[in-house]
C-alpha positions as MATLAB code, in Angstrom:
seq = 'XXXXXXXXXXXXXXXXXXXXXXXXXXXXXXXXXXXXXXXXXXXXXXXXXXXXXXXXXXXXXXXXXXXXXXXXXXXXXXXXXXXXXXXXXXXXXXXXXXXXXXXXXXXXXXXXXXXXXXXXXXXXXXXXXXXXXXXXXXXXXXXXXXXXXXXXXXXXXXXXXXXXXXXXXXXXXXXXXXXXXXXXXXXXXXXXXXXXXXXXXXXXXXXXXXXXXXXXXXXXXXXXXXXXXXXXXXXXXXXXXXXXXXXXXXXXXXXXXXXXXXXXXXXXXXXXXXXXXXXXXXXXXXXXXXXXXXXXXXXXXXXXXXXXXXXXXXXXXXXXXXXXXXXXXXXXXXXXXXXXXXXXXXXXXXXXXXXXXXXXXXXXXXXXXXXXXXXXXXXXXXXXXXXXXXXXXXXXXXXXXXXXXXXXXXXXXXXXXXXXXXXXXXXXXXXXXXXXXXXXXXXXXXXXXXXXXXXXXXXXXXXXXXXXXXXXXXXXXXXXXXXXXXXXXXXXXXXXXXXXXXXXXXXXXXXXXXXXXXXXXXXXXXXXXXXXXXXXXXXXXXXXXXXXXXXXXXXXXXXXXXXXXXXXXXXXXXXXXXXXXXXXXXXXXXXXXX';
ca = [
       0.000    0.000    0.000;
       1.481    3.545   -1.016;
       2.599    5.984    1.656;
       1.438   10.101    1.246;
       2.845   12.921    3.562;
       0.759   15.177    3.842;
       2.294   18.727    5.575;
       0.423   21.372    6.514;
       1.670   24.756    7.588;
       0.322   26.927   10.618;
      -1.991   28.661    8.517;
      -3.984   25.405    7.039;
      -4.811   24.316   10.938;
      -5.588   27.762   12.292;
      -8.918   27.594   13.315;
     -11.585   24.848   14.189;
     -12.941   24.709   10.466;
      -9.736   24.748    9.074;
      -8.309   21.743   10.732;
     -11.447   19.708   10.208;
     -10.858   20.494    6.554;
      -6.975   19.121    6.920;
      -8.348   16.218    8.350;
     -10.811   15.534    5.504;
      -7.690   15.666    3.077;
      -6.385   13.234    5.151;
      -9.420   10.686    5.650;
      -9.884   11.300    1.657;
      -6.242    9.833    0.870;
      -6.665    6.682    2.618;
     -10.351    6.025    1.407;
      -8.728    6.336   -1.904;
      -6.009    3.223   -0.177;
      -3.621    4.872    0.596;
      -1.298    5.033    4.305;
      -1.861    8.375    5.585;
       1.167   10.395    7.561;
       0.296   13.846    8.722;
       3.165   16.553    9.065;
       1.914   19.203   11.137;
       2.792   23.068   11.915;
       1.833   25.094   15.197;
      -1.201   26.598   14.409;
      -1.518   29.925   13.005;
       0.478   33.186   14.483;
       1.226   29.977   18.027;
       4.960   30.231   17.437;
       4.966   34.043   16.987;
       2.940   34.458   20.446;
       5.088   31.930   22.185;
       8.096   34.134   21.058;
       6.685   37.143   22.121;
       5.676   35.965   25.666;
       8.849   34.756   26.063;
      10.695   37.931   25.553;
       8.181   39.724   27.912;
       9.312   37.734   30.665;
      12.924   37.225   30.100;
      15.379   39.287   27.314;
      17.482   36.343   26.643;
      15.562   33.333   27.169;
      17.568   30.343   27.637;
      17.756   27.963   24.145;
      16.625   24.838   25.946;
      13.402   26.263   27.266;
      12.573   28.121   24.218;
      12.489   24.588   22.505;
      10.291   23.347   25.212;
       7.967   26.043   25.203;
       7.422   26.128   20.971;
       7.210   22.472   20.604;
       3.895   22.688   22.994;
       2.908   24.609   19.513;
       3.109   21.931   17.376;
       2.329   19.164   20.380;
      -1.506   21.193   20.316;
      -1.870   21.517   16.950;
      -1.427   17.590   16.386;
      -4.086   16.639   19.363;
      -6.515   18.675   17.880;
      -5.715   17.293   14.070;
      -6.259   13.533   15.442;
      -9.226   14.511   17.239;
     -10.623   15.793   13.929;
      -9.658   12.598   11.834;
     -11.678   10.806   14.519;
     -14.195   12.410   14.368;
     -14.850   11.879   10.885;
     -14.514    8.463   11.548;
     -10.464    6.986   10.942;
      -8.355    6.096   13.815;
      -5.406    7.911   14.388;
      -2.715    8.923   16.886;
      -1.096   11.777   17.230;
       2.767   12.265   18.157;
       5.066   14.462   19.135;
       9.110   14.591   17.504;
      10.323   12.240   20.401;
       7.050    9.587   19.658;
       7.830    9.479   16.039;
      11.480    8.712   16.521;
      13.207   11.784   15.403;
      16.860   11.721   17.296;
      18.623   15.178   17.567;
      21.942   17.115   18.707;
      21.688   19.213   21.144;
      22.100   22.274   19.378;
      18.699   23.970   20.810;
      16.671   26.387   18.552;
      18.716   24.853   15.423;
      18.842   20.945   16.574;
      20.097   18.756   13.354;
      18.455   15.187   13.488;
      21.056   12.501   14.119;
      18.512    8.979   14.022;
      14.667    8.403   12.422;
      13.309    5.141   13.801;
       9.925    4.840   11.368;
       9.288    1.572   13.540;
       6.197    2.569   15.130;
       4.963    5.093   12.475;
       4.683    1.787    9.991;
       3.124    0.234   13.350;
       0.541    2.360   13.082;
       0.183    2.890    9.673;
       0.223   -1.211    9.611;
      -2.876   -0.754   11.848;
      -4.986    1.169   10.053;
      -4.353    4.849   11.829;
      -3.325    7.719    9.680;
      -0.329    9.180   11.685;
      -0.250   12.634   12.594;
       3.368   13.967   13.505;
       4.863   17.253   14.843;
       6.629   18.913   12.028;
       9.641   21.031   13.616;
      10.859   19.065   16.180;
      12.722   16.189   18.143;
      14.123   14.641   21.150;
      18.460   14.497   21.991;
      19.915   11.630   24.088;
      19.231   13.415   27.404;
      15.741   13.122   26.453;
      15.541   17.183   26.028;
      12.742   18.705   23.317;
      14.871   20.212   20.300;
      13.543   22.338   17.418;
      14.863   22.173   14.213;
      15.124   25.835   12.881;
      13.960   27.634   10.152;
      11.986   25.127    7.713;
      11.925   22.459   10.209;
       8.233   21.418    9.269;
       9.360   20.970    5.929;
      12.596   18.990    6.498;
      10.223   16.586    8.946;
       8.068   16.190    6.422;
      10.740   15.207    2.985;
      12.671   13.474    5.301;
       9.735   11.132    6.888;
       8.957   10.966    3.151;
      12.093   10.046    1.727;
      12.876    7.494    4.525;
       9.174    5.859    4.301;
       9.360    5.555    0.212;
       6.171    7.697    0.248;
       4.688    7.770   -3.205;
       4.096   11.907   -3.021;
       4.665   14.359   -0.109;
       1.759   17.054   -0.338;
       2.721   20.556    0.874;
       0.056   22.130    1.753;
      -0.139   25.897    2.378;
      -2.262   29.636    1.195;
      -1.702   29.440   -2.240;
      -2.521   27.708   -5.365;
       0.569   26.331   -6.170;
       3.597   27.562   -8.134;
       2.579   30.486  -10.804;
       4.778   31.443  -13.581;
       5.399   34.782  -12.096;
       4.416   36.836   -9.194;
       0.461   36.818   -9.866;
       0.044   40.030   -8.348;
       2.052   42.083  -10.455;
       1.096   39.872  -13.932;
      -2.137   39.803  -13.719;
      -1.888   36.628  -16.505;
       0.442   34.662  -14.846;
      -0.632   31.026  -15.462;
      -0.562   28.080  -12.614;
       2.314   25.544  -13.116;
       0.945   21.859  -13.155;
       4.669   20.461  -12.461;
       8.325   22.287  -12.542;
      11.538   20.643  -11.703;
      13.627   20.495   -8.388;
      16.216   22.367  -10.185;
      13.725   24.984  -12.049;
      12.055   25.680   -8.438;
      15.639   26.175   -6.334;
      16.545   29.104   -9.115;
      12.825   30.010   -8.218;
      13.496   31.074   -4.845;
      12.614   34.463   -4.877;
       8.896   33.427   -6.130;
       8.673   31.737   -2.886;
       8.027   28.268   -4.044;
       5.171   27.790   -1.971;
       6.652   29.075    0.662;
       8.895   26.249    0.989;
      12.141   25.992    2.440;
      14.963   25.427   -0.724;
      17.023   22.640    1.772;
      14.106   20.836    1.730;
      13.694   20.910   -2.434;
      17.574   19.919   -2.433;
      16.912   17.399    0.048;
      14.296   15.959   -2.410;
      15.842   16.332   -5.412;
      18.582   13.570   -3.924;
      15.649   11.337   -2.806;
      13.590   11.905   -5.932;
      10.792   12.445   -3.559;
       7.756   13.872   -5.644;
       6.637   17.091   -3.302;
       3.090   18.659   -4.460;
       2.542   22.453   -3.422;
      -1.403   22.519   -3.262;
      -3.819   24.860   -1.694;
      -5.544   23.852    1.755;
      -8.368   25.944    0.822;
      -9.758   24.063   -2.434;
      -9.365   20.665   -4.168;
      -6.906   21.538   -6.988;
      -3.736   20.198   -7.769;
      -1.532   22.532   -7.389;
       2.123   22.134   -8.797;
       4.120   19.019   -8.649;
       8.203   19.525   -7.891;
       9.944   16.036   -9.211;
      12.221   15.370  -11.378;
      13.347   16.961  -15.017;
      10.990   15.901  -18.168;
      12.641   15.525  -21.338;
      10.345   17.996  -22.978;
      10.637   20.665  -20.348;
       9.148   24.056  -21.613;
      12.096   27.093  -22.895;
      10.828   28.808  -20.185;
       9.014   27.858  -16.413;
       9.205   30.564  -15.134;
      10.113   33.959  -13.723;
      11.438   35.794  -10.492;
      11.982   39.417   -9.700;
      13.937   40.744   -6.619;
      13.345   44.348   -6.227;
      15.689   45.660   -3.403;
      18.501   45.052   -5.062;
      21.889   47.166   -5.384;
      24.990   47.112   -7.331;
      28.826   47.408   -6.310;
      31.741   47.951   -8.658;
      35.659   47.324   -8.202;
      36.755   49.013  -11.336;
      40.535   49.098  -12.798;
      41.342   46.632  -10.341;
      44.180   44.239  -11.300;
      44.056   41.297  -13.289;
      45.783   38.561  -11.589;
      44.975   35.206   -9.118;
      43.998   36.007   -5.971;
      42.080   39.273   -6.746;
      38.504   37.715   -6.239;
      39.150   35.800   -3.156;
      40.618   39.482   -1.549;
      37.197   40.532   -2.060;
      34.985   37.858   -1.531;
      37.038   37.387    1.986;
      36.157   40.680    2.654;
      32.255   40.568    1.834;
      32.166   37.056    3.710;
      33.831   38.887    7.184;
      30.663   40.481    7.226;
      28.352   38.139    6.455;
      26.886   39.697    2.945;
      24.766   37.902    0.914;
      25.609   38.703   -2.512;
      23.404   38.056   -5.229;
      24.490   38.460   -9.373;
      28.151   38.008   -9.650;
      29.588   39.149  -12.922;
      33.781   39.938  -13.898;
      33.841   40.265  -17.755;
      37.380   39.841  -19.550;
      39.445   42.201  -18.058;
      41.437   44.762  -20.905;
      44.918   45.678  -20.312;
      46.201   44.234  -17.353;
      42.754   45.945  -15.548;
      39.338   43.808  -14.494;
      36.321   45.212  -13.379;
      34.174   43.464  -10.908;
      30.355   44.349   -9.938;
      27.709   42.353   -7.786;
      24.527   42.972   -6.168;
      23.635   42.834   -2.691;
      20.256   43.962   -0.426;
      19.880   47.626    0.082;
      19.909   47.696    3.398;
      23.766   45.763    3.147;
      24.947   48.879    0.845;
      26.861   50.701    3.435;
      28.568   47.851    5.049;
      29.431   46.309    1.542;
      30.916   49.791    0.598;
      32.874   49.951    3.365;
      34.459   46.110    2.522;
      34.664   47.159   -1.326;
      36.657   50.166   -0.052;
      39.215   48.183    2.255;
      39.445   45.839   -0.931;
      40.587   47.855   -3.117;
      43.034   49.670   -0.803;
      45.177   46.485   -0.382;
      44.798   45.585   -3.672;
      46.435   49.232   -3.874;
      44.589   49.874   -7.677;
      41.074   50.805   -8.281;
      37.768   52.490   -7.511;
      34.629   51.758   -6.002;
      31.107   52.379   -7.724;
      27.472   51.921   -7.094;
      24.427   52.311   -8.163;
      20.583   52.204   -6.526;
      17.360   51.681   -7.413;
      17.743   48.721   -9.071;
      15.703   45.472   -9.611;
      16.808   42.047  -11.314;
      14.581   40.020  -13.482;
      15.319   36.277  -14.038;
      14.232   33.579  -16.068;
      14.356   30.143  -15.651;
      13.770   27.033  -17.769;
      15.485   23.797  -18.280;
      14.818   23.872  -21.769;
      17.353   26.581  -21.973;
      20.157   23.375  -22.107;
      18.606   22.189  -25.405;
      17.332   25.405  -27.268;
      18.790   28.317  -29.168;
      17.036   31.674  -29.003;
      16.334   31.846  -25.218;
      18.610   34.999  -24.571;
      17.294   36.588  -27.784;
      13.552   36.001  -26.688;
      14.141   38.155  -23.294;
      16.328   40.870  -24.402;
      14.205   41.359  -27.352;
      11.134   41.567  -25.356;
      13.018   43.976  -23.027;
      14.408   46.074  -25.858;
      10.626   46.154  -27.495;
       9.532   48.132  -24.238;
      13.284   50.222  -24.584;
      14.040   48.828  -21.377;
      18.376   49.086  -20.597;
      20.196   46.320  -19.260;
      22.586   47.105  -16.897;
      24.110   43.899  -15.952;
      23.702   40.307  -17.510;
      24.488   36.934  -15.430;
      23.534   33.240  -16.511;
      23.240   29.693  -15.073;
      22.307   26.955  -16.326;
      19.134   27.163  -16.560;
      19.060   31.216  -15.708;
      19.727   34.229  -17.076;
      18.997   37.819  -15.054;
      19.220   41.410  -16.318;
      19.538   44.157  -13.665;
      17.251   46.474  -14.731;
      16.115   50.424  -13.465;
      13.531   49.349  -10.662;
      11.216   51.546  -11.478;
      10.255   49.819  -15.022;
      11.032   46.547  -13.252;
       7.346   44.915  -13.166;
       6.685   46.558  -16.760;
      10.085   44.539  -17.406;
       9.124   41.215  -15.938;
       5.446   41.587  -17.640;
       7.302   41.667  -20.834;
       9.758   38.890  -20.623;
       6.218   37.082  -19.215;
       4.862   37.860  -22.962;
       7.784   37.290  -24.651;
       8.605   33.732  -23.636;
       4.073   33.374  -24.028;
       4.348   31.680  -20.349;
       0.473   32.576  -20.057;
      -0.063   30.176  -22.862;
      -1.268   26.996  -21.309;
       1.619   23.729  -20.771;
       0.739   20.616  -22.950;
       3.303   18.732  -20.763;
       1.194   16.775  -18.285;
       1.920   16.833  -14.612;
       3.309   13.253  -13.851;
       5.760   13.409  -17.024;
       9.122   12.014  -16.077;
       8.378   11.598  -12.627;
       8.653    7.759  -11.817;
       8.830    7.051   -8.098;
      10.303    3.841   -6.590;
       7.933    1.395   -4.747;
       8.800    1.136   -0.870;
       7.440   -2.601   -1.798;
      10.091   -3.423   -3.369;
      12.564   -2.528   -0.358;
      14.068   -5.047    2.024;
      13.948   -4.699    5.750;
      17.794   -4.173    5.609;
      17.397   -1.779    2.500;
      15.214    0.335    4.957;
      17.784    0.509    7.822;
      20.412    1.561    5.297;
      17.842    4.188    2.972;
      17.065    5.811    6.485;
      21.113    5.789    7.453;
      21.557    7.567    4.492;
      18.803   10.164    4.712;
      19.802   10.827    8.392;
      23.791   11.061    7.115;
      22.607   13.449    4.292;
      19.943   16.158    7.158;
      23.228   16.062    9.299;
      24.890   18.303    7.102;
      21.563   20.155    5.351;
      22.611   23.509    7.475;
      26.753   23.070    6.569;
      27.391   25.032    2.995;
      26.702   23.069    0.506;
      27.984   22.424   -2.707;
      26.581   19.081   -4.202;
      28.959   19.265   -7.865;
      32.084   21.172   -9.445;
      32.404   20.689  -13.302;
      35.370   21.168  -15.749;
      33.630   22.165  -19.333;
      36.930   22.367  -21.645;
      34.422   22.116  -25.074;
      33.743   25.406  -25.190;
      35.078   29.283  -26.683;
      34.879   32.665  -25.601;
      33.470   35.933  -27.468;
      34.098   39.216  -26.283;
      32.733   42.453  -28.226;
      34.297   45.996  -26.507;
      32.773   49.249  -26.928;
      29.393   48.640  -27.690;
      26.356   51.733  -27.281;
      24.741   51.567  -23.398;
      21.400   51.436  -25.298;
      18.173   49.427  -25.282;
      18.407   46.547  -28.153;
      22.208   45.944  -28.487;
      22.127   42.646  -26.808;
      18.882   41.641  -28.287;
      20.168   42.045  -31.693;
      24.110   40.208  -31.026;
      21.363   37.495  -29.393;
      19.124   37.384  -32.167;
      21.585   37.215  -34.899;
      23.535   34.190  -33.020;
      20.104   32.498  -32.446;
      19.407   32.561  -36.173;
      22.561   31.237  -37.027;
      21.461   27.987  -34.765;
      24.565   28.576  -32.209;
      23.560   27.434  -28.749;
      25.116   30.340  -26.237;
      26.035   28.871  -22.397;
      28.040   31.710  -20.093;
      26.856   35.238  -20.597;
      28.646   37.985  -19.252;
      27.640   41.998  -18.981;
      29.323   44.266  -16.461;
      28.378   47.965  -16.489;
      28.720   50.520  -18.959;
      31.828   52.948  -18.652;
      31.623   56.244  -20.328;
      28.322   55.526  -22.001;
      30.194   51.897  -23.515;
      29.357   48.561  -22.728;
      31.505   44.971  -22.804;
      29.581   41.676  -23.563;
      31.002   38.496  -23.562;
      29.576   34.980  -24.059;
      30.788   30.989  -24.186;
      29.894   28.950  -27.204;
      30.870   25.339  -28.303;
      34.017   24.764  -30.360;
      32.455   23.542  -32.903;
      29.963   26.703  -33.318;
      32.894   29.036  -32.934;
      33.590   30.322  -36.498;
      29.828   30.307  -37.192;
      29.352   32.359  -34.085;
      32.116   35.244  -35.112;
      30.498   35.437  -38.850;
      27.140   36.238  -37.416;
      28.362   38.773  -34.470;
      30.969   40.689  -37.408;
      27.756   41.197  -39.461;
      25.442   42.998  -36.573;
      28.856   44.641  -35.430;
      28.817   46.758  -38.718;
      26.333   48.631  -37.315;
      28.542   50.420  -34.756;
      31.805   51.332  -36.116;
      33.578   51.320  -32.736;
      32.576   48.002  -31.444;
      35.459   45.603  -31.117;
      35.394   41.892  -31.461;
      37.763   39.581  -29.278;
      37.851   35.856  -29.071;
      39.630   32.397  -27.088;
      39.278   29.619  -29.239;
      40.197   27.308  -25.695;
      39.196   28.257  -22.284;
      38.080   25.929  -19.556;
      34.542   27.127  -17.762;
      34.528   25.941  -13.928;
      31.406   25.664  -11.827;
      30.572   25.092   -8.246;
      26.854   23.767   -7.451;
      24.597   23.862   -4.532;
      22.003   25.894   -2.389;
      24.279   26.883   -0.015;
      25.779   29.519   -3.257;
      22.648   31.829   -1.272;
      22.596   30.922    2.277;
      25.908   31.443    3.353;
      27.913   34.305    2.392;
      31.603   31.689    2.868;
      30.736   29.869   -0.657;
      32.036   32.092   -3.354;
      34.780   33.364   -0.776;
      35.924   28.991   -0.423;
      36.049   28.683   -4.100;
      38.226   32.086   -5.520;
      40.384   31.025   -2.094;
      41.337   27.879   -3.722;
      41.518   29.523   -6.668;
      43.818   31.384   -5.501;
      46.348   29.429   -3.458;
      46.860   27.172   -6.460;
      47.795   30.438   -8.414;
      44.625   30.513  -10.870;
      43.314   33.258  -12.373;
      40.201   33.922  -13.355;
      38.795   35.236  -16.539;
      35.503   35.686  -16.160;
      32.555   35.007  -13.425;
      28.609   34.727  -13.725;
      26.413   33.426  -11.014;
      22.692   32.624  -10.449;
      20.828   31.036   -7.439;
      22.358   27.887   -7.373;
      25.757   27.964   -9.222;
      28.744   29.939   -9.660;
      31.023   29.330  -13.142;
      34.403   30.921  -13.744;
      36.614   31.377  -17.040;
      40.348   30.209  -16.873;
      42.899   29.560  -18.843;
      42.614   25.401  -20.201;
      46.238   25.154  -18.803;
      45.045   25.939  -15.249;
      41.797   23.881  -15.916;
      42.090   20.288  -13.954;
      44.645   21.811  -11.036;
      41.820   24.586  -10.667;
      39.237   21.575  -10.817;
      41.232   19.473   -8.197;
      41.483   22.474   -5.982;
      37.970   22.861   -5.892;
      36.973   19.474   -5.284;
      39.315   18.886   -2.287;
      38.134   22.350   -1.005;
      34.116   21.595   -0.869;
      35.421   17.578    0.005;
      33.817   16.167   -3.202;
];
């Protein structure tokens, strides 16, 4: 018989009505035969008040008892949800982190689980009870309550999943599921039946549910099928599983409005140059966002990246000590700025996607001030005050309001708990405990070595709308696929764009660009027939600030230099020189212990 999770947050148990209407959900799966386990949340604004009475008696409430006092938030909330299912007439028991077998550190406030014993949740699922567990929480050897930190519900819930072969884990929360775009600011943003693991961690800033992005790594490595679906209707929602092999251009697309841009101009071109100032950004804890160095020009390099508004000052003040021991340079910035992404994993396998955005942004004679890619990602950091009429014309451009032909269980195969052994179980839930030990350490899952590809630089071009979208266009007709693209900010009114091809479209690529290139007489066109493209993988690129700082570091102290850099959510790729290729690679991989 087939296992779902279902989780719901604090806001789909809130009231009386609301948890009788979780518990329906519930009772409906295992009518329909299947075994029923419940992930729940502390109800509504619980935690929040808990907090809050907490600081009113004490200002620095001691860790251990804060965990004791929220897990009665999650310990109420699952009473009341097995009352409900009994009510409308399935057994079921309700039990706390310790009952269900979760084993923690004792790290309070931010416990990471070190054992899950699933013996009596298949017990009781054996018996006919649908299973209604605390999301959130566990138990350490001394027997004390631990929490689990931020997206605790969620990790409970993919990892009870992933360990009990559950055939989908249902994430239930206030919204309909995953929408091409913020609905509220395009008004014709269209519901996503299913999107990838990897199209939904580059998704961040939509949201995603409001799920937690460890938790979406954490099933991506499980292949555990998680469904974001409303609690207040009987829709779908969107499935997150696995990549289909005829995955739209485009999923979707993210804005980030607060964002604000820092530049290291003239700086010098040689190893160890990035890792000065990522060190320096990392000392005080930055988050930076879009990365981008483009090929520096006579023995200078100029490097620019965004960070949140509010961090401005602070990363002035690093960019500033920077550049004073690199003893060359100036610092620049700029404000009011917004970035606009989109994300598909069709962009692997089709020409034309870079064309299709900048020529819908050049249509509305929108500028472009930077340009960073990923994989599966390319953002534009655009003026914010034209940044929603920019995102509602990339929305257009790529037609994401047309409706997906790809249906929603597409490439998403799931493997049958049945056909596990009793000792297969011991050792699948080894593993998943081994692999939520280190969810909260930086993580960086893969580093690639891409030798196949070439480098094209143009210098000099106009800082106008429509430049990129016609180099893009042109390339696109000629049928070359374009990876790595590169735009720092324009100097004097001139901008630099440079982009990676494959070998074999190199000659091709320099034919078409010459031919758009006649229309400005000072543009300059550069080229590397060899360079060697490095990237680093994982979610912890965004959640800790020591990521890009570990990888220029080992850069660095194996005397590398880098070429070029371009970042999105969840990957950072450098240029080097194919001679420093495999000792950068090796450097890398001993760093991040791959």
């Amino acid at each position: 018989m087939s296992i779902i999770v279902q989780k719901f947050g604090g806001t789909s148990v809130a009231t009386a009505e609301k948890i009788l209407a979780a518990a329906q959900r519930a009772v409906d799966a295992k009518r329909k035969g299947h075994q029923v386990v419940m992930v729940i949340s502390a109800r509504g604004q619980k935690t929040d008040e808990l907090v809050e009475l907490a600081n009113e008696i004490s200002d620095n409430p001691p860790a251990r008892e804060m965990d004791m006092l929220l897990a009665t938030g999650e310990q109420e909330a699952v009473a009341l949800v097995a009352m409900a299912v009994q009510e409308l007439g399935e057994p079921a028991v309700s039990l706390t982190g310790a009952q269900i077998g979760v084993l923690t550190d004792n790290t309070f406030t931010k416990a990471r689980i070190k054992k899950i014993s699933t013996e009596r949740m298949r017990k009781a699922l054996d018996a006919g009870k649908i299973v209604v567990a605390a999301g959130f929480q566990g138990i350490d050897e001394d027997f004390n309550i631990t929490t689990l930190g931020r997206g605790g519900s969620d990790t409970t819930a993919t990892a009870l999943a992933a360990v009990l072969q559950a055939e989908e884990c249902e994430i239930y929360t206030d919204v309909e599921g995953i929408f091409t775009t913020d609905p509220r600011i395009v008004k014709n943003a269209r519901k996503l039946n299913r999107i990838s693991y990897d199209e939904m961690l580059e998704l961040t800033s939509l949201g995603g549910g409001k799920m937690h992005s460890r938790s979406i790594e954490f099933a991506k490595k499980y292949r555990v099928r998680l469904r974001v679906r409303p609690g207040f209707n009987d829709t779908l929602g969107t499935l997150i599983c696995p990549e289909a092999d005829d995955g739209p251009i485009a999923t979707g697309l993210a804005l980030v409005k607060d964002e604000v841009r820092v530049s290291l101009c003239d700086i010098p071109d040689r190893p160890g140059v990035m890792s000065l100032i990522f060190a320096k950004m990392a000392q005080r804890k930055i988050p930076i966002d879009m990365v981008v160095q483009d090929v520096a020009s006579e023995g200078l390099a100029q490097v620019s990246f965004t960070v949140p508004q509010n961090d401005l000052a602070e990363t002035l003040t690093a960019a500033h000590e920077a550049v004073s021991e690199l003893g060359a340079g100036m610092v620049q910035h700029g404000t009011n700025l917004a970035k606009v992404s989109s994300v598909g994993t069709g962009m692997r396998h089709h020409t034309g996607v870079a064309a299709t955005m900048f020529q819908a942004l050049a249509a509305k004679g929108i500028s472009i001030g930077m340009i960073t890619t990923g994989d599966i990602k390319i953002s534009c950091l655009v003026d914010r005050s034209r940044s929603q009429e920019a995102l509602a014309a990339v929305h257009d451009g790529f037609k994401l309001h047309e409706d997906s032909a790809v249906a929603p269980a597409v490439g998403c195969e799931t493997k049958s708990e049945s056909t596990l052994s009793h000792h297969s179980r011991d050792e699948l839930e080894r593993d998943v405990v081994s692999r939520l030990s280190h969810m909260e350490d930086i993580v960086v899952s893969e580093v690639l070595l891409d030798t196949d590809q070439s480098r094209v630089t143009v210098r000099n071009l106009p800082d106008e709308p429509g430049v990129a979208a016609k180099i893009f266009t042109a390339v696109a007709e000629g049928g070359v696929m374009v990876d790595m693209i590169v735009q720092n900010i324009s100097q004097r009114g001139r901008a630099n764009l440079s982009f990676t091809v494959l070998h074999k479209d190199l000659d091709l690529c320099l034919l078409l660009v010459r031919e758009v290139l006649e229309t400005w007489c000072d543009a300059a066109l550069t080229y590397e027939r060899d360079i060697a493209k490095l990237s680093v993988m994982g979610i912890g690129l965004r959640s800790h600030t020591g990521v890009g700082e570990k990888m220029f570091r080992a850069l660095a102290s194996t005397n590398v230099n880098i070429q070029m850099v371009s970042t999105s959510e969840i990957r950072i790729s450098a240029v080097v020189s194919p001679a420093d290729g495999q000792r950068a690679l090796d450097a890398l991989l001993k760093t991040f212990d791959l």
